[in-house]
C-alpha positions as a Markdown table, in Angstrom:
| # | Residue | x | y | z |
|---|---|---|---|---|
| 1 | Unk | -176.1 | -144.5 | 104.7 |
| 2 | Unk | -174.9 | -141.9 | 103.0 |
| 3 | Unk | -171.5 | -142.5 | 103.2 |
| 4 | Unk | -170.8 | -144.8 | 99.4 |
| 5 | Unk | -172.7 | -142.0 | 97.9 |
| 6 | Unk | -169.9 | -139.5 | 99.2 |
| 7 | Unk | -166.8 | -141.1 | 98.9 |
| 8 | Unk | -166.8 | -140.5 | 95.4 |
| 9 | Unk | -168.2 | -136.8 | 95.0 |
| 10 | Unk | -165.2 | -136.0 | 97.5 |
| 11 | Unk | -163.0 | -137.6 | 94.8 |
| 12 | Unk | -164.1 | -135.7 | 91.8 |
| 13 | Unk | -164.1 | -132.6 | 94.2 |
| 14 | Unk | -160.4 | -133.4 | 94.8 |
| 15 | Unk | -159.5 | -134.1 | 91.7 |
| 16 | Unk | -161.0 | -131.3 | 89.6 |
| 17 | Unk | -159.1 | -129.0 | 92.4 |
| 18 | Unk | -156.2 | -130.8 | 91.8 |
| 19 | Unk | -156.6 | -129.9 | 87.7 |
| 20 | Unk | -157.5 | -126.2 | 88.7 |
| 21 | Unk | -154.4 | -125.8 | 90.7 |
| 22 | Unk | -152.0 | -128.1 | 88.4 |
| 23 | Unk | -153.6 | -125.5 | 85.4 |
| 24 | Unk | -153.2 | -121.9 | 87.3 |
| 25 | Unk | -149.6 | -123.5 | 88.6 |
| 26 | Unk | -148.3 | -124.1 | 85.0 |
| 27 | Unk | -150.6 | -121.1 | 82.8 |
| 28 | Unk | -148.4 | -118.1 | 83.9 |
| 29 | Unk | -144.7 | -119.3 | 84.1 |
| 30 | Unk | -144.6 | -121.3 | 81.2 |
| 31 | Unk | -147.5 | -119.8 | 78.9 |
| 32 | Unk | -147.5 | -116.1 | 79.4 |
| 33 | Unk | -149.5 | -113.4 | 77.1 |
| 34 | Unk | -146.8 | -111.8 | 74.4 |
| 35 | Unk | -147.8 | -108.4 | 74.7 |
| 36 | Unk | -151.1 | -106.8 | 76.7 |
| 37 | Unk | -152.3 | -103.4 | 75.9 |
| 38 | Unk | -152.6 | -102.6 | 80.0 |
| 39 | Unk | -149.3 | -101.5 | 81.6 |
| 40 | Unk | -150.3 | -102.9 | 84.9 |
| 41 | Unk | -150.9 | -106.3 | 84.4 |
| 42 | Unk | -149.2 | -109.4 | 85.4 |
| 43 | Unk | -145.5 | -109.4 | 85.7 |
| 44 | Unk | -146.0 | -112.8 | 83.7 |
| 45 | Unk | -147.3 | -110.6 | 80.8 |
| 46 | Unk | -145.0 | -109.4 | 78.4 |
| 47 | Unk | -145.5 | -105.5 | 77.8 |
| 48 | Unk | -145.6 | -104.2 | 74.4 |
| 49 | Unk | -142.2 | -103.1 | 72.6 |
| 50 | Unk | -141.8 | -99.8 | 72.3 |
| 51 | Unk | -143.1 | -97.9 | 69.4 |
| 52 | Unk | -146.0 | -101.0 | 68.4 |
| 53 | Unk | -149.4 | -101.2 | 67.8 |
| 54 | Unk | -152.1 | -104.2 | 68.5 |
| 55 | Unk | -155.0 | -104.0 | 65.8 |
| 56 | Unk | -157.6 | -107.2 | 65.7 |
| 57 | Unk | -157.5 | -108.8 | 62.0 |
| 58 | Unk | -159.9 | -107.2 | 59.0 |
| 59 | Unk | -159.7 | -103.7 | 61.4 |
| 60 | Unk | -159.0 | -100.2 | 59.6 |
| 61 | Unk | -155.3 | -99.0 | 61.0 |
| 62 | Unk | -153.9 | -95.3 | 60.8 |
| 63 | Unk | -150.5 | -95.1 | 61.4 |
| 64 | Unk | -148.6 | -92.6 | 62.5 |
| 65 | Unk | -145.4 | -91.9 | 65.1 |
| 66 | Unk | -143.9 | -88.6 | 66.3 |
| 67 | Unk | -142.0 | -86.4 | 63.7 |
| 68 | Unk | -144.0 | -88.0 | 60.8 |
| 69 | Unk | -145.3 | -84.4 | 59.7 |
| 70 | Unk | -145.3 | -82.6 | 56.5 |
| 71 | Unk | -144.1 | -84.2 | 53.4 |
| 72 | Unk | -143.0 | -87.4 | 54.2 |
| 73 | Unk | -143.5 | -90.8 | 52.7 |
| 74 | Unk | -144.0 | -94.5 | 54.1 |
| 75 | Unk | -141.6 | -97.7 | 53.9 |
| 76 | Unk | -143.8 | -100.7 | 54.2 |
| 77 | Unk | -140.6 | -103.5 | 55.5 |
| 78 | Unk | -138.6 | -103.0 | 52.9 |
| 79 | Unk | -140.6 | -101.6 | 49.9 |
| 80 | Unk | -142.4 | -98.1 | 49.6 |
| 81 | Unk | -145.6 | -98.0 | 50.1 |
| 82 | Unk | -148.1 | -96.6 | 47.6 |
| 83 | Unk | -148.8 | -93.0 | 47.9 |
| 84 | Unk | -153.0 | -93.5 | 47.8 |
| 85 | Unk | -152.1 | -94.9 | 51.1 |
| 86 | Unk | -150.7 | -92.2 | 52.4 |
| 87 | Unk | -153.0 | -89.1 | 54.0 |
| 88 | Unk | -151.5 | -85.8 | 56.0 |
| 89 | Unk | -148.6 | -88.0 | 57.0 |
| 90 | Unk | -150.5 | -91.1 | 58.2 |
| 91 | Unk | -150.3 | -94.1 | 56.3 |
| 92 | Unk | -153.8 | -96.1 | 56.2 |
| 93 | Unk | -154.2 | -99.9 | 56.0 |
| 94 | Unk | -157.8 | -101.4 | 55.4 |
| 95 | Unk | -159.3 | -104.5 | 56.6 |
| 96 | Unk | -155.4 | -105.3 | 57.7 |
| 97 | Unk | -154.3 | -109.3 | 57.0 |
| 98 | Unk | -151.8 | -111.5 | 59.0 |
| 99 | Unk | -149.2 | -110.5 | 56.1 |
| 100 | Unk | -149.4 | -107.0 | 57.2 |
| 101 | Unk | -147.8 | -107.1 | 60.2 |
| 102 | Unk | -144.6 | -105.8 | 60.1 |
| 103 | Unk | -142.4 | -102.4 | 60.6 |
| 104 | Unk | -143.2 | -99.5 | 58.9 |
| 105 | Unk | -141.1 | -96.7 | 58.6 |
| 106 | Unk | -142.0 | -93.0 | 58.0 |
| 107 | Unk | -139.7 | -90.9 | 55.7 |
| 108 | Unk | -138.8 | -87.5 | 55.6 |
| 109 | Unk | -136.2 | -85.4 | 53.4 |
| 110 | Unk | -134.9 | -89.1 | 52.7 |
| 111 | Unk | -134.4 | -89.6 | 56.3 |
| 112 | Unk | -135.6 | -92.6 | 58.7 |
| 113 | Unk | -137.9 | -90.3 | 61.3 |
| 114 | Unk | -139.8 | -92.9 | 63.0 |
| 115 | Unk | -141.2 | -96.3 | 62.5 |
| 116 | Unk | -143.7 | -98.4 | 64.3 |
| 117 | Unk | -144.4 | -102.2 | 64.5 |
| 118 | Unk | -147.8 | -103.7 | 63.8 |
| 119 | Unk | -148.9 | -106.7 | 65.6 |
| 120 | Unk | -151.9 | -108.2 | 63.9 |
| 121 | Unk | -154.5 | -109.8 | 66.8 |
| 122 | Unk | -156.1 | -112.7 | 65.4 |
| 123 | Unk | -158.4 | -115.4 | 67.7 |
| 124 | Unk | -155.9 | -118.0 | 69.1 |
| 125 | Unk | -157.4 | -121.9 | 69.1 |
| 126 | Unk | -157.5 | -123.5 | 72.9 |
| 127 | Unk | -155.2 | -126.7 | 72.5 |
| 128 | Unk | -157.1 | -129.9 | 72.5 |
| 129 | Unk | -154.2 | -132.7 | 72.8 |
| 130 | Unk | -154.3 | -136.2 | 72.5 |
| 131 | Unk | -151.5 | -138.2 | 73.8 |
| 132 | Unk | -150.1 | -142.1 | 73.1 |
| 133 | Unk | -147.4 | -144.6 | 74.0 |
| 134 | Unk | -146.6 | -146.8 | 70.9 |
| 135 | Unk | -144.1 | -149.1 | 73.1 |
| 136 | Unk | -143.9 | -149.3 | 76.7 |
| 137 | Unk | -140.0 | -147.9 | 76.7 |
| 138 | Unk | -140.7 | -145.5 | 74.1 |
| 139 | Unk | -141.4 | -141.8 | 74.5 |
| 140 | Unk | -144.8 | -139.9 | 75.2 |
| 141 | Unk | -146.2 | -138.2 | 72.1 |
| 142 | Unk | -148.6 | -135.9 | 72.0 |
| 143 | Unk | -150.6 | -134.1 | 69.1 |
| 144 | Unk | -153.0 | -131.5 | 68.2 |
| 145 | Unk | -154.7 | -130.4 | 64.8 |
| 146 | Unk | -155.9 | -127.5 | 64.4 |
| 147 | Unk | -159.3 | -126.6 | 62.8 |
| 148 | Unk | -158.3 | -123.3 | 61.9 |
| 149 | Unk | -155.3 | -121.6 | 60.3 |
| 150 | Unk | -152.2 | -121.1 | 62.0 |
| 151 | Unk | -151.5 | -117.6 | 63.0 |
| 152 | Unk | -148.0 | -116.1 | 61.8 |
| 153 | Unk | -146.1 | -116.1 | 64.5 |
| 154 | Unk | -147.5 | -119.5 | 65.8 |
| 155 | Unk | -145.6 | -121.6 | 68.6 |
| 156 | Unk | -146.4 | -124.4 | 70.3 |
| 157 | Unk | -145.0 | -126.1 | 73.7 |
| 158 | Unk | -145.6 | -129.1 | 75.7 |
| 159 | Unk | -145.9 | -128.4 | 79.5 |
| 160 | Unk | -145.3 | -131.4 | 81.8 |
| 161 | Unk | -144.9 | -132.6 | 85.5 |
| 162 | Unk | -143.9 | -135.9 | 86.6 |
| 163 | Unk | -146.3 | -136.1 | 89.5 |
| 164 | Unk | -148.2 | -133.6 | 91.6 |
| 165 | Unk | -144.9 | -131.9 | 93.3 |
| 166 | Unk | -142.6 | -131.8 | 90.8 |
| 167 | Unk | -141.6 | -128.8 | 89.2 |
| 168 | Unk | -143.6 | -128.4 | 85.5 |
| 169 | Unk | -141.1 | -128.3 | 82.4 |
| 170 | Unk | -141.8 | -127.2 | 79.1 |
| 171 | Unk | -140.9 | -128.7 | 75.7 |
| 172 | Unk | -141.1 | -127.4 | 72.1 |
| 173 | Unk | -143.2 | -128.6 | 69.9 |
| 174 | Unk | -143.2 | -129.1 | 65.8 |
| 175 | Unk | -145.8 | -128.6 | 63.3 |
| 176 | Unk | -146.2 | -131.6 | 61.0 |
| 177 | Unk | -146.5 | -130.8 | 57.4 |
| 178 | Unk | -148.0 | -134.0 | 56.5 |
| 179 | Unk | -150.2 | -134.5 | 58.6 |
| 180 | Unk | -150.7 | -131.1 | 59.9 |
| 181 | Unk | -151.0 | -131.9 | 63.6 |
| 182 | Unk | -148.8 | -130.5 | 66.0 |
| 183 | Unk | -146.3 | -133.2 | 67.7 |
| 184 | Unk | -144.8 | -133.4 | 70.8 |
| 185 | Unk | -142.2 | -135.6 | 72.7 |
| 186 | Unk | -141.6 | -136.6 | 76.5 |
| 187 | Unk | -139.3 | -138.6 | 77.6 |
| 188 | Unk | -140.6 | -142.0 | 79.6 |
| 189 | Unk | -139.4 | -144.9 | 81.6 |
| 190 | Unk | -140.9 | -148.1 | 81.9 |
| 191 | Unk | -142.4 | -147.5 | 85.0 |
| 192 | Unk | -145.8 | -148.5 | 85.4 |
| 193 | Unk | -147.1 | -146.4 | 88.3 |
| 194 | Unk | -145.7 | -143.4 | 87.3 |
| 195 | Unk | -148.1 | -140.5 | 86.4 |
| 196 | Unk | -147.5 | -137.5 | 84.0 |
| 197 | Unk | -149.5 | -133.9 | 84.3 |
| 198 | Unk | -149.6 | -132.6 | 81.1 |
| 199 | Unk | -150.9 | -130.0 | 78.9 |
| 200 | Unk | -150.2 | -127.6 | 75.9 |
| 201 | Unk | -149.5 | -124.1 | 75.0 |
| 202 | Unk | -150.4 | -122.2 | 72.2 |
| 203 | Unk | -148.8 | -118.4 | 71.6 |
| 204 | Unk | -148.9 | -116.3 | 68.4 |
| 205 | Unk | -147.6 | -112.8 | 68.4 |
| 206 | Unk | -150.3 | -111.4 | 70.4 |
| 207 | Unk | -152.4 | -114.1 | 72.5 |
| 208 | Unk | -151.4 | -117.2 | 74.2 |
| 209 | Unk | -153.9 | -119.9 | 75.3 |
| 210 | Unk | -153.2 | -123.0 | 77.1 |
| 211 | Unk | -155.5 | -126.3 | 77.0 |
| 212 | Unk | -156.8 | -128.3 | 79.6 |
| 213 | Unk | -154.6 | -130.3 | 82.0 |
| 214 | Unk | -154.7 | -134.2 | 81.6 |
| 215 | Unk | -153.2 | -136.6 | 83.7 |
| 216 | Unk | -151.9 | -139.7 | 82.0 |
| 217 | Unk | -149.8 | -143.1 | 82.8 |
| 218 | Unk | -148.5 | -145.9 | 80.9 |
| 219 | Unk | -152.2 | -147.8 | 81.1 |
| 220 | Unk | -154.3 | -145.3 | 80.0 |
| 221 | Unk | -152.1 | -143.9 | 77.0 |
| 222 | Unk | -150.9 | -147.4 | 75.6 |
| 223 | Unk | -151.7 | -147.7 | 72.3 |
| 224 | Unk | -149.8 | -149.8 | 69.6 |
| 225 | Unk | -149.4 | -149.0 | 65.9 |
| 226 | Unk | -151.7 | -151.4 | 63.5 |
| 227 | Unk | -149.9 | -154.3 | 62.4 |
| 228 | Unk | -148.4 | -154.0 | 58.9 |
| 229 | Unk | -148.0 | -156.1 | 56.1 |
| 230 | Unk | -151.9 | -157.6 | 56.2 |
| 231 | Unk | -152.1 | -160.5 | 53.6 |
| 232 | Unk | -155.2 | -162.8 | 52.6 |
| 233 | Unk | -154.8 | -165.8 | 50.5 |
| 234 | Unk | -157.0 | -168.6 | 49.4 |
| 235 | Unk | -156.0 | -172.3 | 50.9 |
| 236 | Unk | -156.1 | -174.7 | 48.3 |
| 237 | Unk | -159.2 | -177.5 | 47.9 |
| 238 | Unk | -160.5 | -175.6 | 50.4 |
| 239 | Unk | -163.5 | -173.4 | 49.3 |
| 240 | Unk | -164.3 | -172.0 | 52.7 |
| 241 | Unk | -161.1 | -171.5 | 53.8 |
| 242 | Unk | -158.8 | -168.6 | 54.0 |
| 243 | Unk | -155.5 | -167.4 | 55.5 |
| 244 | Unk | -154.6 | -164.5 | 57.1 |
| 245 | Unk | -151.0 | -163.3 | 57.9 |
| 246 | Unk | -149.3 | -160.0 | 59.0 |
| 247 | Unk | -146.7 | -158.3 | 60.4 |
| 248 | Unk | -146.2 | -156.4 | 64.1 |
| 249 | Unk | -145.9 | -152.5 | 63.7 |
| 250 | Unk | -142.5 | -151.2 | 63.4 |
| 251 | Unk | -142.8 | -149.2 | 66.5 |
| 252 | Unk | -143.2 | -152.6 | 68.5 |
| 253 | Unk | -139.5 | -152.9 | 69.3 |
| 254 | Unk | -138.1 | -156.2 | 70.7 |
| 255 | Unk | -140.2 | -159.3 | 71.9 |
| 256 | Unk | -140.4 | -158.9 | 75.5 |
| 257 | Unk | -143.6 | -157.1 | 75.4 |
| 258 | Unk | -146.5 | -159.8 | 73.7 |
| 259 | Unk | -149.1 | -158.2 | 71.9 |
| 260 | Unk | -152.7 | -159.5 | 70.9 |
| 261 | Unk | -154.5 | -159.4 | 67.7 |
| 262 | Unk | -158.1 | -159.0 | 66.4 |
| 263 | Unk | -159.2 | -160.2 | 63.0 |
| 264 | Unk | -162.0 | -158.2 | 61.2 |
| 265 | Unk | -163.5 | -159.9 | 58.5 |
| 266 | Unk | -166.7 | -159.5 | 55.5 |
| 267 | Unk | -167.7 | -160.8 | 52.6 |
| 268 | Unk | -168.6 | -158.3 | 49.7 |
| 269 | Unk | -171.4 | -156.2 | 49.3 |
| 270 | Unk | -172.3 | -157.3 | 53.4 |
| 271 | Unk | -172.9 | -155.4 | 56.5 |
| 272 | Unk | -172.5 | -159.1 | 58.5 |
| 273 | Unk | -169.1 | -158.8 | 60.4 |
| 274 | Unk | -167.0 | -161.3 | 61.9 |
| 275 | Unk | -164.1 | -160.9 | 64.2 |
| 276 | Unk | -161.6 | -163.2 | 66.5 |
| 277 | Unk | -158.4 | -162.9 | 68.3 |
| 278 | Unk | -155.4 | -164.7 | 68.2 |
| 279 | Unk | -152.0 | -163.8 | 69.9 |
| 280 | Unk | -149.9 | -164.9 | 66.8 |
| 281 | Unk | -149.3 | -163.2 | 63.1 |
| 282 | Unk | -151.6 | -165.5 | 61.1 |
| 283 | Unk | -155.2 | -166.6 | 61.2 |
| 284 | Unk | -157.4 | -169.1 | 59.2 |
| 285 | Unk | -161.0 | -167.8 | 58.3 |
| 286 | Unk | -163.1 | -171.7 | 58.1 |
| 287 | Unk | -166.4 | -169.9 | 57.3 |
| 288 | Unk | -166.0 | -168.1 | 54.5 |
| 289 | Unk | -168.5 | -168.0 | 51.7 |
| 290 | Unk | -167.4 | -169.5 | 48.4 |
| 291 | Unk | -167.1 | -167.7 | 45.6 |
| 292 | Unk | -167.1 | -164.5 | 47.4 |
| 293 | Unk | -164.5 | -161.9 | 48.2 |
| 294 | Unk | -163.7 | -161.0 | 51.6 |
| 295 | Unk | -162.2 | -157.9 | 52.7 |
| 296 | Unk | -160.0 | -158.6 | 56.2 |
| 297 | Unk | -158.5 | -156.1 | 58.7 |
| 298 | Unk | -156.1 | -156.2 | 61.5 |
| 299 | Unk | -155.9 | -154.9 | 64.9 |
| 300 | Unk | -153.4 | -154.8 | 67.8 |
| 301 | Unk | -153.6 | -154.2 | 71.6 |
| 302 | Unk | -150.3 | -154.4 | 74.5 |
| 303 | Unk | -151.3 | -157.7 | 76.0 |
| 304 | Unk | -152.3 | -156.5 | 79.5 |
| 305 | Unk | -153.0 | -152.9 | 79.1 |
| 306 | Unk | -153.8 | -150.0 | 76.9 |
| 307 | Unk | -156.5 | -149.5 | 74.0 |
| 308 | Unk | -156.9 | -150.9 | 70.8 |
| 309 | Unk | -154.9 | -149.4 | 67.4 |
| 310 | Unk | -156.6 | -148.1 | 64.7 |
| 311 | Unk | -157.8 | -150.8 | 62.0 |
| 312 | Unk | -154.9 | -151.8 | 59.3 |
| 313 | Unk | -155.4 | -151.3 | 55.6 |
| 314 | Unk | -157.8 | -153.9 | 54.7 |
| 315 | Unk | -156.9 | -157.1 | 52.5 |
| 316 | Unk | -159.1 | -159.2 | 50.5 |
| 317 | Unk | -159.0 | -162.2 | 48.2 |
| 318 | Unk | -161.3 | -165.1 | 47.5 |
| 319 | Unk | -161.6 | -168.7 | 48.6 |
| 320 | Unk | -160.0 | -171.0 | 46.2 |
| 321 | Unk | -162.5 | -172.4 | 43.7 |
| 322 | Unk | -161.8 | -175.3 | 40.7 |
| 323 | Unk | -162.9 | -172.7 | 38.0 |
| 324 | Unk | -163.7 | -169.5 | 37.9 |
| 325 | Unk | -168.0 | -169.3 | 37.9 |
| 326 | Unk | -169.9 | -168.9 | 35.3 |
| 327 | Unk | -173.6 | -168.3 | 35.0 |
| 328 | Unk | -175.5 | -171.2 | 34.1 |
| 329 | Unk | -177.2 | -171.6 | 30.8 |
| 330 | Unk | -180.7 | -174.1 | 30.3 |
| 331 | Unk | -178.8 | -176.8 | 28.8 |
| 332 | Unk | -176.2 | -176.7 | 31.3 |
| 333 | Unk | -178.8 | -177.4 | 34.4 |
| 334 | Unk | -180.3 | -180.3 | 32.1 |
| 335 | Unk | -176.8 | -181.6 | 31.8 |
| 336 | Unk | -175.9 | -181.6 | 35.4 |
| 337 | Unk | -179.1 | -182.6 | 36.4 |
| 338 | Unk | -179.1 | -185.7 | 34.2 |
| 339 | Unk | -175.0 | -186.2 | 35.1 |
| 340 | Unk | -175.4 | -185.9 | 39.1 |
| 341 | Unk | -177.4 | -189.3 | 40.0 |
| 342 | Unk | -175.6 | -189.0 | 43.5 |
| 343 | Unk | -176.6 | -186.6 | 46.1 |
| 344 | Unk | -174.3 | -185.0 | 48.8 |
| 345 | Unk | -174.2 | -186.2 | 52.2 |
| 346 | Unk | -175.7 | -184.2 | 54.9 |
| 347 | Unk | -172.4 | -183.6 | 56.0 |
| 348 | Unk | -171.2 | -181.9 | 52.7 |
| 349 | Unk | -170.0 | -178.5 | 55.0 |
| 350 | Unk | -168.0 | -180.5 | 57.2 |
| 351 | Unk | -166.1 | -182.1 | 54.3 |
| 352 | Unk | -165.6 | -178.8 | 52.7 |
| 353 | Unk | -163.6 | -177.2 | 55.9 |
| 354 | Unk | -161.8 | -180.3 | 55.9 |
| 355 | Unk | -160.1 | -179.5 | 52.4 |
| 356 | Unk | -162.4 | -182.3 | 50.6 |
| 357 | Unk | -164.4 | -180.7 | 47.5 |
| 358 | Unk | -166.5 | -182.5 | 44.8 |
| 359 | Unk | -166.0 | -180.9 | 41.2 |
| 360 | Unk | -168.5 | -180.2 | 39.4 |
| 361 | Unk | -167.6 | -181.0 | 36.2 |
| 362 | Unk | -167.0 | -185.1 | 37.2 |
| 363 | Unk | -168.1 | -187.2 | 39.5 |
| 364 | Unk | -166.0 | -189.0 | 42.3 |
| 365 | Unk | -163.8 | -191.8 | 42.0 |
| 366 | Unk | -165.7 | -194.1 | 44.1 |
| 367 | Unk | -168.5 | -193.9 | 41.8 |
| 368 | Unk | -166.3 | -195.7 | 39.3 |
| 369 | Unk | -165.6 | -198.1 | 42.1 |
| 370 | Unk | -169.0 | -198.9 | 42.5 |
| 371 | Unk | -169.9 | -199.4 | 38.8 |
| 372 | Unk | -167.2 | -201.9 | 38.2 |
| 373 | Unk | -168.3 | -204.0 | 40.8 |
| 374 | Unk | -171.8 | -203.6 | 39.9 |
| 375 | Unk | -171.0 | -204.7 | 36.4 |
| 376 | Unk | -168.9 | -207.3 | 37.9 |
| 377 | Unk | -171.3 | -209.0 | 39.9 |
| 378 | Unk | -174.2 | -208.6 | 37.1 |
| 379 | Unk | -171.6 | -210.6 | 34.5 |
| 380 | Unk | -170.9 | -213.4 | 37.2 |
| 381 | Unk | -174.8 | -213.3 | 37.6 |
| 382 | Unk | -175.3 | -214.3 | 33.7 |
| 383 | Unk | -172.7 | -216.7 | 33.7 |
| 384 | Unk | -174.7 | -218.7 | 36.7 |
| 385 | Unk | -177.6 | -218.5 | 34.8 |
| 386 | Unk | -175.7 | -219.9 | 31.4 |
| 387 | Unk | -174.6 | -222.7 | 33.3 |
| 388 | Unk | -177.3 | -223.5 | 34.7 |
| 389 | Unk | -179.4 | -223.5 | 31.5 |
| 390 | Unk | -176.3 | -225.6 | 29.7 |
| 391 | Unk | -177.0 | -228.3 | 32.4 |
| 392 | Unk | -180.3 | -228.2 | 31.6 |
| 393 | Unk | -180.5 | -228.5 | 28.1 |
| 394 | Unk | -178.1 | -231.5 | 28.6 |
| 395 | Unk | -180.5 | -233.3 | 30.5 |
| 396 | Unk | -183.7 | -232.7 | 28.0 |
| 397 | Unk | -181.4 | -233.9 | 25.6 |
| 398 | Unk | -180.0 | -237.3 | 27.4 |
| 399 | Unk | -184.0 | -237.6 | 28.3 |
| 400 | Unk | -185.0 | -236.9 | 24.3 |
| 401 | Unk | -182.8 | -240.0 | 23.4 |
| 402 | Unk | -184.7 | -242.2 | 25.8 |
| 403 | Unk | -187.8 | -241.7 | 24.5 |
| 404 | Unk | -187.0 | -242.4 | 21.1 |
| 405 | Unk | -185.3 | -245.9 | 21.9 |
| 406 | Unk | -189.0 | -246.5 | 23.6 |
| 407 | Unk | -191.3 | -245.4 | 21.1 |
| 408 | Unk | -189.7 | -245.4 | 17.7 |
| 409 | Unk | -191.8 | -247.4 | 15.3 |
| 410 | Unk | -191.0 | -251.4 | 15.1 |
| 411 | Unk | -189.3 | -252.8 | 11.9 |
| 412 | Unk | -191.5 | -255.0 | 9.5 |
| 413 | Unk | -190.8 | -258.4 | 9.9 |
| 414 | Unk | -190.6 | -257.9 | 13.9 |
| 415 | Unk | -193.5 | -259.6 | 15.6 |
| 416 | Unk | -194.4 | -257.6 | 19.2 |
| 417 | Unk | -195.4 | -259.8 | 21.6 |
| 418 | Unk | -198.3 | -257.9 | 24.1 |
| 419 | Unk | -198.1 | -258.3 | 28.0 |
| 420 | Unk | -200.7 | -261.3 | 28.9 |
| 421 | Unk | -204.2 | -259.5 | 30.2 |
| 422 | Unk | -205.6 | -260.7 | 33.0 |
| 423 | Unk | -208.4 | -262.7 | 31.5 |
| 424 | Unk | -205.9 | -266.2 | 31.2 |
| 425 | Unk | -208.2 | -267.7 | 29.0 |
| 426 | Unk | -207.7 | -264.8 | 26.1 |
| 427 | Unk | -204.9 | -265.7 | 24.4 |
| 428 | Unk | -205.6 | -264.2 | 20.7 |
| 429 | Unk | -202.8 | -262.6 | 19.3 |
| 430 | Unk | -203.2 | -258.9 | 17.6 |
| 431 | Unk | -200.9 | -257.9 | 14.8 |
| 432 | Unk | -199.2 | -254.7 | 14.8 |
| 433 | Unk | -200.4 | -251.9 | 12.1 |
């Protein structure tokens, strides 16, 4: 039962041994102490020159060498030193600086007697290295920056193994001015299984110090450069819409090797971030928010393997928009409010990703459409109901005519004869009035 829970404590066992023994196997040869005060040291110690002196920094030095009696005088490098410095043949130096190291020379009867080397000891930084692969069949670097000043003297070397059994190298290192980090190069070759022991050396004039040993290979070290070049632009009648486009690093040599993308994107003044990937050099944002700026950012990753870059410079811009916004005054929201008898469809966000905006200042063309055949169909309505009146007031007037033939008053002179009654027997006539 308890044998999943071993397996892997033997592991770390084995491989912290494995760093100890890679460390004590590469800290003498190839990173050895400049000078040590003990005679019977190390062999891989350098001993002291002859006729030098170790003193820690901001110490209190009196020097002195044999002859340098009587009257004499000092030579600090190439310049006399001041006589206040200068007591029963000793020169003394106070609270000593990394400037004062250097050969002084004690002077007699205008004669070199002696001289003696000062070696300022000042507290040597441990290496802490971080190493990267910008391309898989380009060249190890690896780089340090210091947190403290850089002791005179200062060197720097890269000490490397390919494997556990191969015999450690060590290459020079240069100090970067710009961005003061320490770089170093190995040369690689694009094999993927191949493992690298590495680790760095630091040495000033009287200390050396060498940093942990790391084992690295082409996954865990891969890391592109950002993509370059990072570019946001409005798309136009589209208000929510926005396009993205960049460049692949420099470093990224060749298209063999693919690399994928991630797209960081915010609108201003908000913490809400959004982000996708894409494995090509352009991207469209669809939910941006209008009228806003958004700030964008672009990262890059080998396609397989390897870590993230570092973010790009961010880009920003802002969605395209019919006229620049304006804050609305009272009589402008009775104006709209009277102007807009239309209200949007519930599908108004769906039309705006699709490149279809309304402007505000007029409506849409198919309410013009719909007015004219309104209108249209209202004027054929009236001339219906003309018609139908003008067919009317021909009949009243054929049915006026009528009635006057039948009751228009009878001419004097014109007897009217009445329709018999039907008593037979009544036969009196009754003149008109």
């Amino acid at each position: 039962m308890g044998g999943p829970d071993v397996a892997p404590s033997l592991f770390c066992l084995l491989f912290l041994h494995l760093r100890f023994l890679v460390s004590a196997h590469i800290h003498h040869p190839l990173c050895p102490k400049p000078v040590t005060r003990n005679k019977t040291s190390s062999v891989n110690n350098q001993l002291l020159p002859p006729n030098s002196k170790v003193a820690p920094l901001l110490s209190n030095v009196s020097l002195t060498c044999p002859g340098c009696e009587g009257d004499v005088f000092w030579r600090c490098g190439q310049v006399e030193c001041p006589k206040r410095m200068m007591k029963e043949g000793r020169l003394l130096l106070k609270s000593i600086q990394s400037k004062d190291g250097k050969v002084y020379t004690c002077i007699k009867e205008k004669q070199s007697v002696c001289s003696v080397e000062l070696l300022v000891e000042e507290e040597l930084e441990k290496p802490v290295m971080e190493c990267y692969l910008r391309h898989p069949a380009s060249n190890i670097t690896c780089e340090w920056q210091k947190n403290s000043r850089i002791p005179r003297g200062n060197k720097v070397t890269l000490i490397s193994s390919r494997g556990n059994k191969a015999k450690a190298t060590s290459n020079p290192c240069s100090y970067r001015t710009y961005s003061k980090k320490y770089q170093c190069r190995l040369h690689h070759t694009e094999d993927y299984t191949e493992s690298y022991y590495l680790s760095m050396c630091a040495t000033s004039q009287t200390d050396s110090k060498i940093g942990d040993a790391m084992m690295v290979n082409y996954r865990s070290i891969m890391q592109p450069d950002p993509p370059i070049e990072v570019t946001v632009s409005p798309i136009d009648f589209a208000p929510r819409k926005l396009q993205v486009t960049w460049r692949k690093p420099r470093s990224w040599i060749g298209n063999f090797y693919a690399l994928l993308y991630e797209v960081q994107y915010r609108p201003e003044n908000s913490h809400q971030v959004s982000s996708a990937e894409t494995s090509n050099c352009t991207f469209h944002i669809v939910d941006a928010i209008k009228g806003r700026r958004h700030f964008v950012s672009v990262r890059a990753k080998e396609e397989f393997y390897g870590s993230w870059s570092i973010w790009s410079q961010e880009a920003n811009a802002t969605p395209w928009a019919d006229s620049a916004p304006t804050e609305p005054t009272e009589e402008t929201l009775q104006e709209v409010s009277a102007f807009y008898f239309y209200t949007d469809s519930p599908q108004g966000d769906n039309d705006e990703d699709s490149g279809i905006t309304i402007s505000p200042s007029k409506p849409p063309w198919y309410t013009y459409v719909i007015g004219g055949i309104s209108f249209g169909f209202i004027l054929l309505l009236v001339l219906v109901v003309l018609i139908r009146q003008h067919h009317k007031w021909t009949s009243c007037i054929a049915k006026g005519t009528k009635l006057n033939t039948l009751y228009w008053a009878v001419p004097s002179g014109v007897k009217s004869h009445e329709k018999p009654s039907a008593n037979h027997g009544d036969t009196t006539e009754t003149p008109l009035p």
